[in-house]
C-alpha positions, 0 to 999 in steps of 0.5 A, spaced: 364 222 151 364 225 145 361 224 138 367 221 135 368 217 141 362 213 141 361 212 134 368 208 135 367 205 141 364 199 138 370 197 134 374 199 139 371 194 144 371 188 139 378 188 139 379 186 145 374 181 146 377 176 143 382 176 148 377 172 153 374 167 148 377 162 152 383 161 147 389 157 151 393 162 154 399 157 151 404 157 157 401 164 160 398 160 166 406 161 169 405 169 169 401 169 176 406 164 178 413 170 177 409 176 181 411 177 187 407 180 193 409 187 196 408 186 203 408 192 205 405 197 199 411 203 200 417 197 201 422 201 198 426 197 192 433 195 191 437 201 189 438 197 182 430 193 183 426 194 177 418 194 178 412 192 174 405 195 177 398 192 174 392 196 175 385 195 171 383 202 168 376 199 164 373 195 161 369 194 154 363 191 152 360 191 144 356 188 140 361 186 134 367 185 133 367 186 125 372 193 125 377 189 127 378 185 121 374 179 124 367 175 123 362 176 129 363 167 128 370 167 130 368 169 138 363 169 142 366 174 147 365 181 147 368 184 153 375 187 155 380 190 159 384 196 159 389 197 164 394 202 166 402 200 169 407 202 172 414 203 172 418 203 178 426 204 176 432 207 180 432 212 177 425 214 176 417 212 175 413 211 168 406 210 167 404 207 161 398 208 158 392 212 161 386 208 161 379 210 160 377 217 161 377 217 169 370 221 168 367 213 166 367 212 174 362 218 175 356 213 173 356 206 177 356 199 173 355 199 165 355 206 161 352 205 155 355 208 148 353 209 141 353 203 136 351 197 142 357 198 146 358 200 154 364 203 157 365 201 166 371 204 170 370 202 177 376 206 180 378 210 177 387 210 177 388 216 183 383 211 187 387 206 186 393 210 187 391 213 193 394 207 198 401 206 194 407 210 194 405 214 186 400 219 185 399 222 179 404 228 181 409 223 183 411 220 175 418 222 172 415 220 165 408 219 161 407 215 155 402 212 153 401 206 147 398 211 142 393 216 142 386 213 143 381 215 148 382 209 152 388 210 152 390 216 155 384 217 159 388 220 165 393 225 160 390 231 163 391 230 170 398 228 171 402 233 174 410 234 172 412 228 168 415 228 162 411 226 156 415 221 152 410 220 144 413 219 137 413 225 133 408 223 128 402 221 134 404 228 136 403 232 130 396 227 130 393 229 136 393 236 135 391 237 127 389 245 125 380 245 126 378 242 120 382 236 119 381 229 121 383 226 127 381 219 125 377 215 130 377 215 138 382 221 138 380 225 143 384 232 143 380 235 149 384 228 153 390 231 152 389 239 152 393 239 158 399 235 158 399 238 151 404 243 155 408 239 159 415 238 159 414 233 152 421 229 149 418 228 142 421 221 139 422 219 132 423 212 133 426 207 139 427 210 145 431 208 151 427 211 157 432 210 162 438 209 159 440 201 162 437 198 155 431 196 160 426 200 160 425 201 151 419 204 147 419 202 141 416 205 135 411 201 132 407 204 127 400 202 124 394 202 128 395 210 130 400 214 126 405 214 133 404 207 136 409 204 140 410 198 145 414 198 151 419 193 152 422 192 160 427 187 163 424 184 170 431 180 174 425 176 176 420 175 171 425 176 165 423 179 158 417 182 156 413 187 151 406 190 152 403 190 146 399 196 146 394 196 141 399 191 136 394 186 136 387 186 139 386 179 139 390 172 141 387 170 134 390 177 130 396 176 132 396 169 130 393 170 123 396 178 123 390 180 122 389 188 122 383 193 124 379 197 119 380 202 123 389 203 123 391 208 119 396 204 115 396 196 113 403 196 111 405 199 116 402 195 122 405 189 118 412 192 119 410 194 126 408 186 127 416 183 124 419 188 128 416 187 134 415 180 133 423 179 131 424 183 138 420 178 142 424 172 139 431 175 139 429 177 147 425 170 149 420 175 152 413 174 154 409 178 150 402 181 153 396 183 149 394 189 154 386 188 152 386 181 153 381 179 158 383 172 160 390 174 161 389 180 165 384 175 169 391 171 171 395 177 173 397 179 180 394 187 181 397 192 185 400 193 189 403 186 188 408 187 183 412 183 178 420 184 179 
């Protein structure tokens, strides 16, 4: 991992941390309660079945949590998640987000970084693929929350997938030498998928084209962000946050990072987002929230 990467890393794990802090999951406890168990891993879905797959792809443990906009008083956690999902469709399959960089798994347990912060990454998303009906050749589609490293760490290794980014995380990734990258964007992560097939975005996006499947622009914490909506039969609304908030906390008292790239806009992103939320009566998942992750259902069990 880089320079870069390391003298960020904190910040970015302290984020998160407060997701496990013991907060009340306010009506969350239901989630675990809506997958359903595949019993068979390759059980092929109705030809109108819409699918969700969780897959744990890291975690975070830092010292502090200050780069996040919050006091080290406010919570006593300092550990979080990163996962990866999938999306099954009729007419295709989508990954979102990338996780750490799959290289974290060469080293067993707790690998530390600069600034007091450590990464893990017990299997890496391949390995955890390798028993399903996916593999990192087999997406239609790619799309990641934003560019960060922990985010993106399997961009180099997926194979024919079409890449869905905004425009303007595109253009931040791939600044002429010299030019500042910002934190946590790791240029190396992406020299691959850089030459993909890549459908840059300028705004909302129906991946699909059934209105179920929805990235939505999101702007603020990366000059790119995005959130993804999906409408499961079964399991109703829900927005996957990426990194729109860290914490249950941040998202109550909008608070935003040090480290985003444009206050203003985070907080537009947070009524746009928090308007689509109330007008869908959808769930709404903090993607590094640990104590969320901890009530969900992994693959190969899936939601519906």
């Amino acid at each position: 991992m880089s320079k870069r990467t390391g003298t960020f890393i904190s910040a970015l794990l302290g984020a998160t941390a407060l997701a496990g802090c013991g907060e009340p999951l306010t009506g969350q406890d239901e989630v675990a309660k809506k997958v359903v168990s595949a019993q068979a891993i390759n059980t092929p879905a109705e030809s109108d079945e819409l699918r969700l797959y969780v897959f744990n792809c890291g975690q975070f443990r830092m010292n502090s949590v200050e780069a996040f906009g919050l006091s080290n008083d406010e919570t006593d956690v300092r550990e979080l998640v990163v996962p990866c999902y999938v999306i099954e469709h009729p007419k295709g399959t989508l990954l979102w987000d990338g996780g750490l960089p799959s290289a974290t798994a060469a080293k067993p347990g707790w690998s530390a970084e600069d600034q007091g912060a450590s990464v893990r990454l017990d299997k890496t998303l391949a390995q955890q693929l390798s028993s399903m009906k996916f593999d990192l050749n087999s997406f239609d589609y790619v799309a990641f929350s934003h560019i960060h490293f922990d985010h993106v760490g399997v961009a180099n290794e997926v194979k024919n997938a079409t890449w869905l980014v905004q425009e303007a995380d595109f253009d931040a990734a791939f600044l002429p030498e010299g030019q500042s990258l910002g934190p946590a964007v790791e240029p190396d992560l992406l020299r691959e998928i850089k030459n993909s097939a890549t459908l840059k975005l300028n705004g909302d996006h129906d991946v699909f084209g059934d209105g179920r499947v929805r990235l939505i622009s999101a702007p603020g914490h990366t000059q790119g962000h995005q959130v993804l909506f999906v409408n499961l039969a079964e399991y109703g609304p829900l927005v996957l946050s990426g990194d729109l908030y860290h914490f249950r906390f941040s998202r109550a008292q909008r608070r935003v990072p040090l480290f985003n790239v444009n206050v203003d806009q985070t907080l537009a992103s947070m009524d746009k987002v928090e308007s689509l939320v109330k007008e869908e009566g959808a769930e709404f998942w903090i993607e590094h929230d640990l104590a969320l992750f901890q009530t969900l259902k992994t693959a190969p069990d899936f939601y519906q």
